[in-house]
PDB file with SEQRES, HELIX, SHEET and CRYST1 records, atoms N, CA, C and O in Angstrom:
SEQRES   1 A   85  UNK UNK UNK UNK UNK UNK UNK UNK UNK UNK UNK UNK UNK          
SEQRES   2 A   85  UNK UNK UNK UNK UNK UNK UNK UNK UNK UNK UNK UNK UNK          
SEQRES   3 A   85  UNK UNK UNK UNK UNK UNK UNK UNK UNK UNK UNK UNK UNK          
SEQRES   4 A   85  UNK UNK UNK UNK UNK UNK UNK UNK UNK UNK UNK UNK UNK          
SEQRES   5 A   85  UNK UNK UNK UNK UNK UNK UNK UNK UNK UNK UNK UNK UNK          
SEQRES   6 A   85  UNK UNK UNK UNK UNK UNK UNK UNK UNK UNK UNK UNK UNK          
SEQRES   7 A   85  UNK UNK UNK UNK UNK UNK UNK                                  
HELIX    1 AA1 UNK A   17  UNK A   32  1                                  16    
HELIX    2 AA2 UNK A   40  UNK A   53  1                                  14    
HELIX    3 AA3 UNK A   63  UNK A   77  1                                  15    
CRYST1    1.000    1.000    1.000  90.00  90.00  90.00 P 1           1          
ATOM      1  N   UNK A   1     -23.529 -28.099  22.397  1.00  0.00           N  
ATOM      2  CA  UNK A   1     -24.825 -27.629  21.923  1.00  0.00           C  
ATOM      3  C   UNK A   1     -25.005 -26.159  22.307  1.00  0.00           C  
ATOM      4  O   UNK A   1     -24.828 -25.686  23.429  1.00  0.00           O  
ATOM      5  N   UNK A   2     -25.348 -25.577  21.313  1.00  0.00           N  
ATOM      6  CA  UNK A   2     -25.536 -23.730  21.604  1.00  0.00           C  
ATOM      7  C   UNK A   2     -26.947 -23.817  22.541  1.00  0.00           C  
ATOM      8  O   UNK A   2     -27.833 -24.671  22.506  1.00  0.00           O  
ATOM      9  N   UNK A   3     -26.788 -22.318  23.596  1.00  0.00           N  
ATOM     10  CA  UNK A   3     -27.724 -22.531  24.540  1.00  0.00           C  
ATOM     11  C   UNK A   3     -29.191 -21.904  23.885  1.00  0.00           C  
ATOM     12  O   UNK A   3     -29.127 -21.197  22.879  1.00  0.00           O  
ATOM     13  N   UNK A   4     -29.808 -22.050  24.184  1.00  0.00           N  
ATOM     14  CA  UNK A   4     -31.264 -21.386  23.653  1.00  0.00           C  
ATOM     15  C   UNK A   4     -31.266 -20.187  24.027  1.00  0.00           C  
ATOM     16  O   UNK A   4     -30.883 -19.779  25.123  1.00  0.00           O  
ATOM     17  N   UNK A   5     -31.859 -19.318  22.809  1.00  0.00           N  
ATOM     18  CA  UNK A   5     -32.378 -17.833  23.413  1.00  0.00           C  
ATOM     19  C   UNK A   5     -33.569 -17.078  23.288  1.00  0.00           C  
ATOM     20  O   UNK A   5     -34.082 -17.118  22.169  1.00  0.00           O  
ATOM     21  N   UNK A   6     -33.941 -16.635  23.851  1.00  0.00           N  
ATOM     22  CA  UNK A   6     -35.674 -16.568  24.265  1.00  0.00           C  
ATOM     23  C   UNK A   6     -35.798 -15.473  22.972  1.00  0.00           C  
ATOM     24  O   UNK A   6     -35.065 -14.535  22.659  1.00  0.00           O  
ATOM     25  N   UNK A   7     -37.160 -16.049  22.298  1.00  0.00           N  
ATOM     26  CA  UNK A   7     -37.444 -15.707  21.297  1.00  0.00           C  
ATOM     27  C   UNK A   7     -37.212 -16.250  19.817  1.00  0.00           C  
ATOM     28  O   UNK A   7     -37.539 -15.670  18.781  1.00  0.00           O  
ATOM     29  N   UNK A   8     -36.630 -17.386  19.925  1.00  0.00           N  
ATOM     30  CA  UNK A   8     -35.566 -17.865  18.949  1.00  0.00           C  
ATOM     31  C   UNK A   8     -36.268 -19.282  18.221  1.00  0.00           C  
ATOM     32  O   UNK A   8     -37.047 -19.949  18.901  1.00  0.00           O  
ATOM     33  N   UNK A   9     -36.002 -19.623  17.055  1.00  0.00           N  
ATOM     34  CA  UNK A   9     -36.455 -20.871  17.484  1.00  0.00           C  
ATOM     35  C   UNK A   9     -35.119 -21.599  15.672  1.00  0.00           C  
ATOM     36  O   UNK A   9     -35.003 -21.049  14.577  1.00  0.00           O  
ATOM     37  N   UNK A  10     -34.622 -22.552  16.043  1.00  0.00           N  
ATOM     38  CA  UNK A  10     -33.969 -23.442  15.336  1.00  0.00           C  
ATOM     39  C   UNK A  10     -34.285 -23.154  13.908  1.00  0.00           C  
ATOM     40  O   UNK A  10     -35.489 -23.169  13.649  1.00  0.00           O  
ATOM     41  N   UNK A  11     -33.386 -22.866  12.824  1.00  0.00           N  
ATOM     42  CA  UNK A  11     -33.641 -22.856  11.532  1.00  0.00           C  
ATOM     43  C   UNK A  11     -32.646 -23.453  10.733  1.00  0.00           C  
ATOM     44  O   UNK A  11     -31.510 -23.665  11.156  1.00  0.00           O  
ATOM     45  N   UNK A  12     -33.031 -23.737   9.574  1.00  0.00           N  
ATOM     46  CA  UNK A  12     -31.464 -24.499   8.388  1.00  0.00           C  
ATOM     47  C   UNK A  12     -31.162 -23.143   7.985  1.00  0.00           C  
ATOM     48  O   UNK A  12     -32.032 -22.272   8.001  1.00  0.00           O  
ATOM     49  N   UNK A  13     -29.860 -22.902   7.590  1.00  0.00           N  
ATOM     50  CA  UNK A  13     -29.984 -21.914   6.566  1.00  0.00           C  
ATOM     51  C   UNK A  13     -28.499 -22.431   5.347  1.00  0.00           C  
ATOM     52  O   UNK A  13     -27.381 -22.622   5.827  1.00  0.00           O  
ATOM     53  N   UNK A  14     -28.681 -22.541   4.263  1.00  0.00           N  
ATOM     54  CA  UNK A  14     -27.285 -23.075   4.355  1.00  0.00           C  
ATOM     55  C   UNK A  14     -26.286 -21.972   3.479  1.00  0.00           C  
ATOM     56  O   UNK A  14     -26.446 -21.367   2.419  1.00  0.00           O  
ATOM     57  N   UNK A  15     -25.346 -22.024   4.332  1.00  0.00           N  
ATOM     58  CA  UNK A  15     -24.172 -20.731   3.997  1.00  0.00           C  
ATOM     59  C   UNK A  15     -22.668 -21.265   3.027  1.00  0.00           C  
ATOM     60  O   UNK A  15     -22.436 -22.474   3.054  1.00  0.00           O  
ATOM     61  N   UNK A  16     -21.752 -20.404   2.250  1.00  0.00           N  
ATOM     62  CA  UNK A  16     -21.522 -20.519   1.521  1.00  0.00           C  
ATOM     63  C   UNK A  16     -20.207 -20.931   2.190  1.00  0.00           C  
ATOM     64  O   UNK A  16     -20.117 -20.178   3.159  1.00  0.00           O  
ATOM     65  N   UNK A  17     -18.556 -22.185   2.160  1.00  0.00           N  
ATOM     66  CA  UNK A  17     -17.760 -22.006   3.095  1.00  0.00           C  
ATOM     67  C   UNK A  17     -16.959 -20.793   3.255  1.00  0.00           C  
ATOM     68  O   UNK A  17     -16.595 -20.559   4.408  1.00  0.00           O  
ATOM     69  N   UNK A  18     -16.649 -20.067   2.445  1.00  0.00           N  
ATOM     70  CA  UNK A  18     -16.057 -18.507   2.827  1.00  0.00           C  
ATOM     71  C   UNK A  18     -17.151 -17.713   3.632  1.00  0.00           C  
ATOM     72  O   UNK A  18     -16.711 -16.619   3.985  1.00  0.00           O  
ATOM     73  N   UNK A  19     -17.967 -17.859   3.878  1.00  0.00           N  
ATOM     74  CA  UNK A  19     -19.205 -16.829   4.519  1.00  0.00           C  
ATOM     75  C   UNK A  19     -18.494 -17.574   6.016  1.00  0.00           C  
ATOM     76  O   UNK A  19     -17.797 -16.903   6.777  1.00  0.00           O  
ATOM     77  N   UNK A  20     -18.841 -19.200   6.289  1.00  0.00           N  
ATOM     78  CA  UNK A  20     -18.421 -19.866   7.511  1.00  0.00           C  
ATOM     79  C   UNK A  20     -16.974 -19.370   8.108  1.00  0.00           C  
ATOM     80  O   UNK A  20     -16.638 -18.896   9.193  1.00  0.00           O  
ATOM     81  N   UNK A  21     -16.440 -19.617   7.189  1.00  0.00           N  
ATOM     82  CA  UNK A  21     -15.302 -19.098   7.802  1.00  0.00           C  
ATOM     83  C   UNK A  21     -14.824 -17.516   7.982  1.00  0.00           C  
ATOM     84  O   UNK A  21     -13.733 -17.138   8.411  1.00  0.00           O  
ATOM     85  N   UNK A  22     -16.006 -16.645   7.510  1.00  0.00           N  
ATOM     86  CA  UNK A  22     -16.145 -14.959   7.874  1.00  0.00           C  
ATOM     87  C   UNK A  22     -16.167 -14.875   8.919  1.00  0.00           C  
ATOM     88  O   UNK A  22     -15.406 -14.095   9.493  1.00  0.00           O  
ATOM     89  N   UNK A  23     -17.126 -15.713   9.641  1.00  0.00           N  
ATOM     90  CA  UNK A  23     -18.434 -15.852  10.431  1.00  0.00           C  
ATOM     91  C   UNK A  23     -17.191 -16.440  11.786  1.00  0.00           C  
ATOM     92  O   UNK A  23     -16.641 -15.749  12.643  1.00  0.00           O  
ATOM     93  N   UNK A  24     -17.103 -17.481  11.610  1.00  0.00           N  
ATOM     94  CA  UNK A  24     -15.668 -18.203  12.404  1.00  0.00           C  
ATOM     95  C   UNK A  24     -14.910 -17.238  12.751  1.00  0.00           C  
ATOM     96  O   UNK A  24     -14.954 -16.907  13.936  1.00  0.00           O  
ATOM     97  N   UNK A  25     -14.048 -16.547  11.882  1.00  0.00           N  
ATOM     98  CA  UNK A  25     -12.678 -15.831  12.040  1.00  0.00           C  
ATOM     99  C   UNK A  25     -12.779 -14.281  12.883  1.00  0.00           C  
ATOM    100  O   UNK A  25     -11.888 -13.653  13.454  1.00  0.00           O  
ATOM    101  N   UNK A  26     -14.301 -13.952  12.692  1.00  0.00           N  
ATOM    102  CA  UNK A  26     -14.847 -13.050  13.576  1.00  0.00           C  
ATOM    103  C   UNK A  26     -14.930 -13.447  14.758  1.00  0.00           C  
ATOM    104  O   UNK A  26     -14.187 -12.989  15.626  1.00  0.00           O  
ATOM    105  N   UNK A  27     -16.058 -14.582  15.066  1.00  0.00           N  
ATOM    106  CA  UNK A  27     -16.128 -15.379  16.698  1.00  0.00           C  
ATOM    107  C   UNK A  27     -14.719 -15.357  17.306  1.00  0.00           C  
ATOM    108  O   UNK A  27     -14.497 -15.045  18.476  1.00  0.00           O  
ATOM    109  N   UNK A  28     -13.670 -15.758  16.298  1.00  0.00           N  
ATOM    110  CA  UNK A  28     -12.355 -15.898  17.571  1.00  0.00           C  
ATOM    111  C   UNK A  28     -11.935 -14.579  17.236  1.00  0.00           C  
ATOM    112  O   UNK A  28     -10.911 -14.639  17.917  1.00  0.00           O  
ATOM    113  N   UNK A  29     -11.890 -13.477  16.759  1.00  0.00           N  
ATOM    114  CA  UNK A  29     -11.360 -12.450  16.843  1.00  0.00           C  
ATOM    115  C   UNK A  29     -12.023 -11.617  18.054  1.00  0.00           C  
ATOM    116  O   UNK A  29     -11.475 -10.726  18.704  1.00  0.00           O  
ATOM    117  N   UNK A  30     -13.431 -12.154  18.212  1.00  0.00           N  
ATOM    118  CA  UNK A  30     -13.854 -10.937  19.393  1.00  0.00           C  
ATOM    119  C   UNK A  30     -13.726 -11.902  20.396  1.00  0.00           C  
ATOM    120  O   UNK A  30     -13.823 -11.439  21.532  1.00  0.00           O  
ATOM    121  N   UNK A  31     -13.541 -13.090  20.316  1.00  0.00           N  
ATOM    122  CA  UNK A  31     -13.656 -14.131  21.808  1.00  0.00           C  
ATOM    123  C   UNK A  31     -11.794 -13.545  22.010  1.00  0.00           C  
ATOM    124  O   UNK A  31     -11.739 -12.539  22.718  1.00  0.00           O  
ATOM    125  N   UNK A  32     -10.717 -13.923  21.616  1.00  0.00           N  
ATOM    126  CA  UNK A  32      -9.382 -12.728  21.506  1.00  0.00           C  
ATOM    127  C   UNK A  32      -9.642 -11.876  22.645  1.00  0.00           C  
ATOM    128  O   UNK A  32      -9.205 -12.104  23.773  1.00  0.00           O  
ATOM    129  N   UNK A  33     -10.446 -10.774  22.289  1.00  0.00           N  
ATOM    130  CA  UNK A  33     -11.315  -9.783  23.285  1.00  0.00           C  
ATOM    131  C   UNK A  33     -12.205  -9.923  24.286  1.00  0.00           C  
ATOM    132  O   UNK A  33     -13.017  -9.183  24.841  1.00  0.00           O  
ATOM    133  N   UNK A  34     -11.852 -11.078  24.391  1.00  0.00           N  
ATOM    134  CA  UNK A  34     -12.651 -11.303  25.500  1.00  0.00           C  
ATOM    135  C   UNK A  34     -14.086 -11.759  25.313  1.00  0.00           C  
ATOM    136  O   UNK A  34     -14.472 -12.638  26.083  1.00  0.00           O  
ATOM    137  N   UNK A  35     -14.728 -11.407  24.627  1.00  0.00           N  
ATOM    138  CA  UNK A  35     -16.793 -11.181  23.636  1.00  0.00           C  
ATOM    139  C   UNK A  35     -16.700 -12.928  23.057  1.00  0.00           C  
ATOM    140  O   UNK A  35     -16.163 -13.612  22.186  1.00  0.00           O  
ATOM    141  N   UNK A  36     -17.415 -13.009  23.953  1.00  0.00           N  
ATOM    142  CA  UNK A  36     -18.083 -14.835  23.366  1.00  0.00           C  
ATOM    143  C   UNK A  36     -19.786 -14.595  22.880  1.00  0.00           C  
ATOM    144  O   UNK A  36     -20.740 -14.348  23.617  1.00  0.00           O  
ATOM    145  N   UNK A  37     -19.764 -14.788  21.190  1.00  0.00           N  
ATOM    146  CA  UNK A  37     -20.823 -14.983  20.795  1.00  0.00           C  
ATOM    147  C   UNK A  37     -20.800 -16.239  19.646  1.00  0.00           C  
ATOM    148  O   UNK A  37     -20.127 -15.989  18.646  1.00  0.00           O  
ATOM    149  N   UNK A  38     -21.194 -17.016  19.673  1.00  0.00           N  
ATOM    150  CA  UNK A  38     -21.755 -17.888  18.895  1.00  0.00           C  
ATOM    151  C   UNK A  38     -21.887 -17.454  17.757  1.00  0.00           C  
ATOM    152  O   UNK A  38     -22.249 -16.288  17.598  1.00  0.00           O  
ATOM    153  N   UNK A  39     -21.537 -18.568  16.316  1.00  0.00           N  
ATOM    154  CA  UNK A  39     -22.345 -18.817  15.201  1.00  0.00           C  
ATOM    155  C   UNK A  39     -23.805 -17.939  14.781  1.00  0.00           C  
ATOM    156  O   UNK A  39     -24.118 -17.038  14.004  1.00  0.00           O  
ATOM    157  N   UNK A  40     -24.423 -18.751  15.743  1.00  0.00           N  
ATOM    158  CA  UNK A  40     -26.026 -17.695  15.520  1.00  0.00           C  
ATOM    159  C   UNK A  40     -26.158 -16.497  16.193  1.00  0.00           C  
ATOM    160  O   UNK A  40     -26.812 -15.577  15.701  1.00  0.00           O  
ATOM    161  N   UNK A  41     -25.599 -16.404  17.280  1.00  0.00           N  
ATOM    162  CA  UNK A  41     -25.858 -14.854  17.261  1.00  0.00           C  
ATOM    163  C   UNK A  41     -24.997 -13.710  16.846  1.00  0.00           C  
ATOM    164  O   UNK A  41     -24.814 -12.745  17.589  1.00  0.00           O  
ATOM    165  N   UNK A  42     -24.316 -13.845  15.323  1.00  0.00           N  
ATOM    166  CA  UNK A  42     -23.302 -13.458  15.460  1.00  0.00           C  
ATOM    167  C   UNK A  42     -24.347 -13.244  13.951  1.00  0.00           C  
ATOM    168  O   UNK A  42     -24.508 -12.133  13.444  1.00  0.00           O  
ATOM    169  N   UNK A  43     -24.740 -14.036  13.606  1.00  0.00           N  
ATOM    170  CA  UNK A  43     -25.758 -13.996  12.927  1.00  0.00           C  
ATOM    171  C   UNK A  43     -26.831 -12.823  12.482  1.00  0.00           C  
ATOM    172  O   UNK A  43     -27.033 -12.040  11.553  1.00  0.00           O  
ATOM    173  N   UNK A  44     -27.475 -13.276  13.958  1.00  0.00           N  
ATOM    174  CA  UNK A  44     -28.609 -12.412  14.622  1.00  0.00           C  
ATOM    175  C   UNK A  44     -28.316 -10.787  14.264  1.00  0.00           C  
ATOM    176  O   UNK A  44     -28.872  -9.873  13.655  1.00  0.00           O  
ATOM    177  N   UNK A  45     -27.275 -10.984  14.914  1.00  0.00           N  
ATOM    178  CA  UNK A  45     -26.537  -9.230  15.093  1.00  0.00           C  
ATOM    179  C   UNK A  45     -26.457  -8.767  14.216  1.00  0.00           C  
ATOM    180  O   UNK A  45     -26.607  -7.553  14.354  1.00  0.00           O  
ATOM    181  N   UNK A  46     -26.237  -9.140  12.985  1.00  0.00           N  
ATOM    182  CA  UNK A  46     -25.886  -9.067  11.979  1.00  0.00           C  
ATOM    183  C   UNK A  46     -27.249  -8.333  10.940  1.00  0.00           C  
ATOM    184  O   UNK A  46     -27.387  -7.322  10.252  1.00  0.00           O  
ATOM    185  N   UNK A  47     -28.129  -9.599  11.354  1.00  0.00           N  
ATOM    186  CA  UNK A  47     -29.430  -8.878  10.543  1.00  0.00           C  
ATOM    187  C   UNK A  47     -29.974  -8.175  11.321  1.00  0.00           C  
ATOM    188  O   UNK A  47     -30.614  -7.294  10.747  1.00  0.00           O  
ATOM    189  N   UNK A  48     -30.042  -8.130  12.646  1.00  0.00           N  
ATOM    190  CA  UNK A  48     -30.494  -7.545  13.542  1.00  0.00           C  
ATOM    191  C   UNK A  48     -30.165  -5.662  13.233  1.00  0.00           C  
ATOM    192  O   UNK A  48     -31.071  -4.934  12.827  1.00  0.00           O  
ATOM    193  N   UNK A  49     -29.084  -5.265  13.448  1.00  0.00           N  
ATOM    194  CA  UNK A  49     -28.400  -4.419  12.367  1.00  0.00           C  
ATOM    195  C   UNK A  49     -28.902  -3.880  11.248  1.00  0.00           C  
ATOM    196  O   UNK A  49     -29.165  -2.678  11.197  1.00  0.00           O  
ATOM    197  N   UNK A  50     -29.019  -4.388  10.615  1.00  0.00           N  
ATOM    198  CA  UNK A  50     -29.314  -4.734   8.874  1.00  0.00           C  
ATOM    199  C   UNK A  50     -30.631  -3.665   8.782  1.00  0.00           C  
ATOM    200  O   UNK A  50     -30.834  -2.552   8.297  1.00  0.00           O  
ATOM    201  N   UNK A  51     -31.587  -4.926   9.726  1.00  0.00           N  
ATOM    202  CA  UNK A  51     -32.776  -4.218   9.693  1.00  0.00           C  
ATOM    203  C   UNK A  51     -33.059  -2.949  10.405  1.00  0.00           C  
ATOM    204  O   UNK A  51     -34.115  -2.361  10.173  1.00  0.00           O  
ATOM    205  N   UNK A  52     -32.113  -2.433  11.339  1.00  0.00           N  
ATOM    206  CA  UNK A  52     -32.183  -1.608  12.219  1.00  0.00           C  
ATOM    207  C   UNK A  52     -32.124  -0.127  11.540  1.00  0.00           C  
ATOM    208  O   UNK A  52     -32.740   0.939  11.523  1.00  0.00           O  
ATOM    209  N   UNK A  53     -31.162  -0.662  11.082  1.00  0.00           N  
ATOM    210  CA  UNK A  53     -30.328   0.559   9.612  1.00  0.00           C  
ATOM    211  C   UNK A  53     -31.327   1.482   8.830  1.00  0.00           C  
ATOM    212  O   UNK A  53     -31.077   2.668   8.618  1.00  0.00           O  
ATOM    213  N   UNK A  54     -32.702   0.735   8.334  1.00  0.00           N  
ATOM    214  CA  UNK A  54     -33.588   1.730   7.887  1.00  0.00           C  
ATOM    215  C   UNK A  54     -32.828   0.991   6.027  1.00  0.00           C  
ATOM    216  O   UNK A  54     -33.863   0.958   5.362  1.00  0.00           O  
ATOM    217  N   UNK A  55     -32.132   0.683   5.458  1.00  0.00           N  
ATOM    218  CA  UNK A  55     -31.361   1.062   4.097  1.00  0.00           C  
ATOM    219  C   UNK A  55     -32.851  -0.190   3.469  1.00  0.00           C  
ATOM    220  O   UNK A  55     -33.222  -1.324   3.773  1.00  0.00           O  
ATOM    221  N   UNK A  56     -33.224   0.739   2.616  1.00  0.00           N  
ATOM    222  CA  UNK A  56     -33.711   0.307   1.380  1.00  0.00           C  
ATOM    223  C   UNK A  56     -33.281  -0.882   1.287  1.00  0.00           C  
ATOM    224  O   UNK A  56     -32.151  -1.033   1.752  1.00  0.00           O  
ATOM    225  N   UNK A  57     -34.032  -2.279   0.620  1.00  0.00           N  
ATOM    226  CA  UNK A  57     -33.075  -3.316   0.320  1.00  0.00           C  
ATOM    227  C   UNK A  57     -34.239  -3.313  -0.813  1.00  0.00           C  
ATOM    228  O   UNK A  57     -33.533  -3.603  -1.779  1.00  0.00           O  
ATOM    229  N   UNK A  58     -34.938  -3.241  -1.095  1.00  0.00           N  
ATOM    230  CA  UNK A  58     -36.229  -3.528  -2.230  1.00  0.00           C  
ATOM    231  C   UNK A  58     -36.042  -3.331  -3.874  1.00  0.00           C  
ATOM    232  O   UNK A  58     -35.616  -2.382  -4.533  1.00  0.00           O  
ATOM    233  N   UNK A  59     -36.392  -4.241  -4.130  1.00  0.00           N  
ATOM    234  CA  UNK A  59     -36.310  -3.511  -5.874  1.00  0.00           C  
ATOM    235  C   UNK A  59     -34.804  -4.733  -6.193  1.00  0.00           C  
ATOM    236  O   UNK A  59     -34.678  -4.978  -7.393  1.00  0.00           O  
ATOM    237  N   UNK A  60     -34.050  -5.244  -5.528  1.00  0.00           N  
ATOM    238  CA  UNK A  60     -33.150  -6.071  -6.111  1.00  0.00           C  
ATOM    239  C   UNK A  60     -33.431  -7.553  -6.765  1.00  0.00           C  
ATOM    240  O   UNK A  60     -34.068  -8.505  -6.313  1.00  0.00           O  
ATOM    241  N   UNK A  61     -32.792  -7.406  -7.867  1.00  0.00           N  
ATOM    242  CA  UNK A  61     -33.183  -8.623  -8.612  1.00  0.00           C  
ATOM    243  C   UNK A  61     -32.257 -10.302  -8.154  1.00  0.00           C  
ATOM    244  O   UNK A  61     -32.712 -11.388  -8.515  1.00  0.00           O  
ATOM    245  N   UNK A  62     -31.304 -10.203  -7.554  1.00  0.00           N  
ATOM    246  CA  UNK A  62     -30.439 -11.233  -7.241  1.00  0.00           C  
ATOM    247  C   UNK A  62     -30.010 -11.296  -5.652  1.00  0.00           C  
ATOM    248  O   UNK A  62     -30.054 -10.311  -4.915  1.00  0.00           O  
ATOM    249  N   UNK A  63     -29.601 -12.566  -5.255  1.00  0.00           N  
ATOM    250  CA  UNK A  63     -28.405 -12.565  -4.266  1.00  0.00           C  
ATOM    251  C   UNK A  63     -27.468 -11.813  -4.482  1.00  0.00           C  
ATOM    252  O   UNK A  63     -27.167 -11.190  -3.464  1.00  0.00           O  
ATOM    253  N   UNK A  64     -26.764 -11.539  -5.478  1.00  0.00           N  
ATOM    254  CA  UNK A  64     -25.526 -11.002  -5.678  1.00  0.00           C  
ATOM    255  C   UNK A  64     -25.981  -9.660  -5.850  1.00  0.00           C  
ATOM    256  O   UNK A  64     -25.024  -8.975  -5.488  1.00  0.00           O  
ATOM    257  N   UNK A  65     -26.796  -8.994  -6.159  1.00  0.00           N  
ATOM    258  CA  UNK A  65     -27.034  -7.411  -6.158  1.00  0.00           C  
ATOM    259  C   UNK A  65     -27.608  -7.111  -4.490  1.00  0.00           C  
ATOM    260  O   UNK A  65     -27.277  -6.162  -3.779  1.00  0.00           O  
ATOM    261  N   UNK A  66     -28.231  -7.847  -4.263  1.00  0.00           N  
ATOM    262  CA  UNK A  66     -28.504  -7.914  -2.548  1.00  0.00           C  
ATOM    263  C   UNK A  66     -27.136  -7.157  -1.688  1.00  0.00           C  
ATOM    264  O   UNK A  66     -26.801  -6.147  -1.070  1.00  0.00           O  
ATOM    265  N   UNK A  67     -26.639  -8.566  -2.207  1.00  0.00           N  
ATOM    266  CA  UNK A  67     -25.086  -7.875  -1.060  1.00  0.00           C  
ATOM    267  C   UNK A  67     -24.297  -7.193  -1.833  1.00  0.00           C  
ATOM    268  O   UNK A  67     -23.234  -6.816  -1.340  1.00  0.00           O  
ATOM    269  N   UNK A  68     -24.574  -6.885  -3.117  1.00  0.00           N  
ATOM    270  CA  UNK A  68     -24.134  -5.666  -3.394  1.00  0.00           C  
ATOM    271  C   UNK A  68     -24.144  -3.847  -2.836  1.00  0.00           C  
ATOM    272  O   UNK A  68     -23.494  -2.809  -2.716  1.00  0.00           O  
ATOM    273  N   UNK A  69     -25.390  -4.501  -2.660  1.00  0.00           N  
ATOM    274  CA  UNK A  69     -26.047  -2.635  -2.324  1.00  0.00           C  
ATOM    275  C   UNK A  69     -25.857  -2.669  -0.529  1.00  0.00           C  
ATOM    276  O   UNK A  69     -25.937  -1.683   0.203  1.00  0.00           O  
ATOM    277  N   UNK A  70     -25.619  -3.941  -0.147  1.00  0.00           N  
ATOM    278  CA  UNK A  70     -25.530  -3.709   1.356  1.00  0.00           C  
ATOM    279  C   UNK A  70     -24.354  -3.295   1.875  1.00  0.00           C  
ATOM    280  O   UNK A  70     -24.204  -2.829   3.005  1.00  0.00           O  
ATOM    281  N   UNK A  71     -23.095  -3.546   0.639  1.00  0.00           N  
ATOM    282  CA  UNK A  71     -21.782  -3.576   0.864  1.00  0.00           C  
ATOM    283  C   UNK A  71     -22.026  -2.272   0.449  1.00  0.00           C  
ATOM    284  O   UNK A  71     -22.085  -1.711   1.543  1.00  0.00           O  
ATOM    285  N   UNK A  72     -22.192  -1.483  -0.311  1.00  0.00           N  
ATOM    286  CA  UNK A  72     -21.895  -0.358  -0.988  1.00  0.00           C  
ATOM    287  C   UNK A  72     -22.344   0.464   0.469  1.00  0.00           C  
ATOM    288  O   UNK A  72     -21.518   0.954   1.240  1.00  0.00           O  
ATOM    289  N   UNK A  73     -24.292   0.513   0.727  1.00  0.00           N  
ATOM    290  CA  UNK A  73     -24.131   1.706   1.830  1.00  0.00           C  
ATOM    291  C   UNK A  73     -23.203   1.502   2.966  1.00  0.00           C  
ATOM    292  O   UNK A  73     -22.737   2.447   3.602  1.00  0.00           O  
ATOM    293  N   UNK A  74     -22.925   0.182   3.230  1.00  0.00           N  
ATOM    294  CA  UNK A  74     -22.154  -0.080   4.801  1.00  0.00           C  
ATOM    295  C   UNK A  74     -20.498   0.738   4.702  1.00  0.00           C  
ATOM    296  O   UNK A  74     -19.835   1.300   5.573  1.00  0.00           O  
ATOM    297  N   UNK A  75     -20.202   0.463   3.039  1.00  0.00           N  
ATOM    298  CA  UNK A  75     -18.981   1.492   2.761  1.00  0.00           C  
ATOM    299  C   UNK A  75     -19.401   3.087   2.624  1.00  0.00           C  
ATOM    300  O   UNK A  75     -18.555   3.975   2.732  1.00  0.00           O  
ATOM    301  N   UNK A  76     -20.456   3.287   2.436  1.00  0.00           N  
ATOM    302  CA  UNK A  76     -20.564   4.846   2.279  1.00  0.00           C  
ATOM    303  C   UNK A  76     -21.040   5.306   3.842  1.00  0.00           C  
ATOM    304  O   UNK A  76     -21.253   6.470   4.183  1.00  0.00           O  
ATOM    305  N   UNK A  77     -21.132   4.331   4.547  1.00  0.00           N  
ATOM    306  CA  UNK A  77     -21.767   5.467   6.166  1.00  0.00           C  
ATOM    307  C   UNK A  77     -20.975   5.252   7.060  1.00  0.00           C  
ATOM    308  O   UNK A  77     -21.140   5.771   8.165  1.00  0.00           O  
ATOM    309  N   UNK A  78     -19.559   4.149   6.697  1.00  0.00           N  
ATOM    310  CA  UNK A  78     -19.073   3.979   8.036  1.00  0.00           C  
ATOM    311  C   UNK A  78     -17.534   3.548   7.456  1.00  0.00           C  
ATOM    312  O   UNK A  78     -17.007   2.900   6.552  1.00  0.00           O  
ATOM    313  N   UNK A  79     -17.102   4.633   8.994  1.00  0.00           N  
ATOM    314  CA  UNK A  79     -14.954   4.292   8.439  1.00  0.00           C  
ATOM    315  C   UNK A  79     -14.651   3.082   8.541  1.00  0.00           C  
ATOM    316  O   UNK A  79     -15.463   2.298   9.033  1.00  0.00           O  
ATOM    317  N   UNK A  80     -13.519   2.695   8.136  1.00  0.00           N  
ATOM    318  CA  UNK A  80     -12.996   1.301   8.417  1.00  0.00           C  
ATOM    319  C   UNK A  80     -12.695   0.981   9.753  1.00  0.00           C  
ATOM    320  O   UNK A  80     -12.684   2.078  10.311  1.00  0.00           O  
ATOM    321  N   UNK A  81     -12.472   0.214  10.497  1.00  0.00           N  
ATOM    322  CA  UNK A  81     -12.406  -0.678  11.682  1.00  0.00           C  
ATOM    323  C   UNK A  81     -10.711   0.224  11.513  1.00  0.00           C  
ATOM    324  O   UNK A  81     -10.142   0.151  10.424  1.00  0.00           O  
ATOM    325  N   UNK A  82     -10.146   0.910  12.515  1.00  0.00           N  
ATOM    326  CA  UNK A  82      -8.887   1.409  12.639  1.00  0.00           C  
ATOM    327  C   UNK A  82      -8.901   2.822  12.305  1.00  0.00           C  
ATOM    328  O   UNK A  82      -8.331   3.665  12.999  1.00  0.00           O  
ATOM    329  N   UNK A  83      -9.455   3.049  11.398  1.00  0.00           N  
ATOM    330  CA  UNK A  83      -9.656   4.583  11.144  1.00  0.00           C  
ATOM    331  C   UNK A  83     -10.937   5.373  11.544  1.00  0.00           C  
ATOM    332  O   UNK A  83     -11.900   5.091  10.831  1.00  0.00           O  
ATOM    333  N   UNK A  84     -11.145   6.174  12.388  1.00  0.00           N  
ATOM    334  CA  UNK A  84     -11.418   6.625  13.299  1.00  0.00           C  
ATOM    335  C   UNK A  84     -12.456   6.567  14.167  1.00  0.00           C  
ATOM    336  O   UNK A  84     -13.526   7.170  14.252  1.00  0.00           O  
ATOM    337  N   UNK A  85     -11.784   5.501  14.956  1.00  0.00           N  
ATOM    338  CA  UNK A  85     -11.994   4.753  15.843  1.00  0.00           C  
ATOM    339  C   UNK A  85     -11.246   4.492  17.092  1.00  0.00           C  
ATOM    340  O   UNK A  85     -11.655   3.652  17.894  1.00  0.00           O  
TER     341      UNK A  85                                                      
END                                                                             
């Protein structure tokens, strides 16, 4: 059972299985490194981020234009994981 974290409270959300297994293949890539985070806060971080960012998300008509435009600025402001880094 994942431990509780203050502020938090239990939600459904239901995800797509390639998203799960994004989500998965990350957890053991940074647990690898040593970094143990959970499913949900891996989550968290994620939108946590998102929202942090300031990027416009408004005005989209779909799911699929959603993570369209999120993929597009996250490729226009930041190098790839290996390049320079």
């Amino acid at each position: 059972m994942a431990r509780e974290v203050k502020g938090t409270k239990p939600v459904n959300i239901l995800l797509r299985d390639r998203n799960i297994l994004w989500v998965d293949n990350l957890k053991l890539s940074l647990r690898a490194g040593g970094v143990i985070i959970e499913r949900a806060g891996l989550v968290r971080a994620i939108l946590d981020g998102l929202e942090a960012s300031g990027v416009d998300l408004a005005g989209v008509g779909s799911e699929d234009e959603l993570a369209g435009l999120i993929a597009e600025r996250l490729r226009a402001g930041a190098p790839k994981r290996g390049k320079g880094r």
